[in-house]
C-alpha positions as CSV (number, residue, x, y, z in Angstrom):
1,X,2.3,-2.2,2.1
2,X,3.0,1.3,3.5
3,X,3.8,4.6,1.5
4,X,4.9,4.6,-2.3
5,X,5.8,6.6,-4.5
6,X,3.8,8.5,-7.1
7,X,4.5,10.2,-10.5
8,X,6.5,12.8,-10.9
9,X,8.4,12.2,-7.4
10,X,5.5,13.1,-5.4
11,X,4.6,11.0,-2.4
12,X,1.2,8.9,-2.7
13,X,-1.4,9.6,0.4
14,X,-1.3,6.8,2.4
15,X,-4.8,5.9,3.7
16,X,-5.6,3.6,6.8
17,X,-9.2,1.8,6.7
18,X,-10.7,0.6,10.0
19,X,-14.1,-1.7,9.9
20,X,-15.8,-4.6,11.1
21,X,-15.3,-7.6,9.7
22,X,-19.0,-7.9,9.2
23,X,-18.6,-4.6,6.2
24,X,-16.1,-5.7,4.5
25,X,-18.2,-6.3,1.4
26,X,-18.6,-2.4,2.1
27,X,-14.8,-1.7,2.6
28,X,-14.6,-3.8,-1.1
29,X,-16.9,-1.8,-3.0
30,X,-15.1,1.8,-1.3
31,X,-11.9,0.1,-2.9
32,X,-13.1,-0.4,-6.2
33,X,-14.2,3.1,-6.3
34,X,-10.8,3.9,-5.8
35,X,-9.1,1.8,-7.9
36,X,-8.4,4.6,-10.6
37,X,-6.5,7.0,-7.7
38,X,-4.1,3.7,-6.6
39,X,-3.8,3.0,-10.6
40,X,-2.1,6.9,-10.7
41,X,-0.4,6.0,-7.7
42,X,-2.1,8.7,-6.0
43,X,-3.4,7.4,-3.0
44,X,-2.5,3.8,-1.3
45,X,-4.7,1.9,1.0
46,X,-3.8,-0.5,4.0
47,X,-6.3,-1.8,6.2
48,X,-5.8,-4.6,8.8
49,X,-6.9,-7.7,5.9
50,X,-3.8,-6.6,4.3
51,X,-1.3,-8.1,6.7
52,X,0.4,-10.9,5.3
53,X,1.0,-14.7,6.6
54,X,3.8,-14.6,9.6
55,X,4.1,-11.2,9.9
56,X,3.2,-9.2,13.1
57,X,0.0,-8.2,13.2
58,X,0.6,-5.6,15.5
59,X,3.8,-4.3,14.4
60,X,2.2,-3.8,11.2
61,X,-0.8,-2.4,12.4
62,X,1.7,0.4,14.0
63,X,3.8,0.5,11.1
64,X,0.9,1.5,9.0
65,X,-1.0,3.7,11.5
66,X,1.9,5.9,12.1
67,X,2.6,6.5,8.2
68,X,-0.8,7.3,7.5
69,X,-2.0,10.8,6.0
70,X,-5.4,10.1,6.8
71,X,-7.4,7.2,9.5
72,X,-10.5,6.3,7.6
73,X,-13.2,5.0,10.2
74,X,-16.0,3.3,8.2
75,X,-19.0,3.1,10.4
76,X,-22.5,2.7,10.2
77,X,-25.6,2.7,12.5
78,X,-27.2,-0.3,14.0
79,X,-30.5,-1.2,12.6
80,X,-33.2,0.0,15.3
81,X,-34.5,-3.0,17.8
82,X,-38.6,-2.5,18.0
């Protein structure tokens, strides 16, 4: 999946999610939040999860990164070690 179209012949914003495997119950709940934006077909979002069965992961990977309006890095601290 890479840019589409939105209403009204305006292009959607492409967005490019990066996180740890470990958050994606985080990445799933940022989704859903967005859900009503991709509905409009305002936004669209990729993130690695996305690539299909037999295709190239890192062609799509660059495919996806270089039509991207905006790199979305979803970090969070490491719980302190006392």
């Amino acid at each position: 999946m890479t840019l589409s179209g939105a209403s009204a012949g305006h292009r959607s914003i492409c967005i490019l999610s990066v996180y740890a495997p470990d958050d994606a119950f985080l990445y799933e709940q940022f989704e859903n939040h967005l859900s009503s934006l991709k509905r409009q077909g305002l936004i669209s979002l990729w993130s690695v999860d996305k690539t299909l069965a037999g295709a190239d992961r890192n062609v799509e990977i660059e495919r996806n990164f270089n039509a991207a309006h905006i790199i979305l890095l979803l970090l969070r601290p490491f719980p302190k070690i006392r």
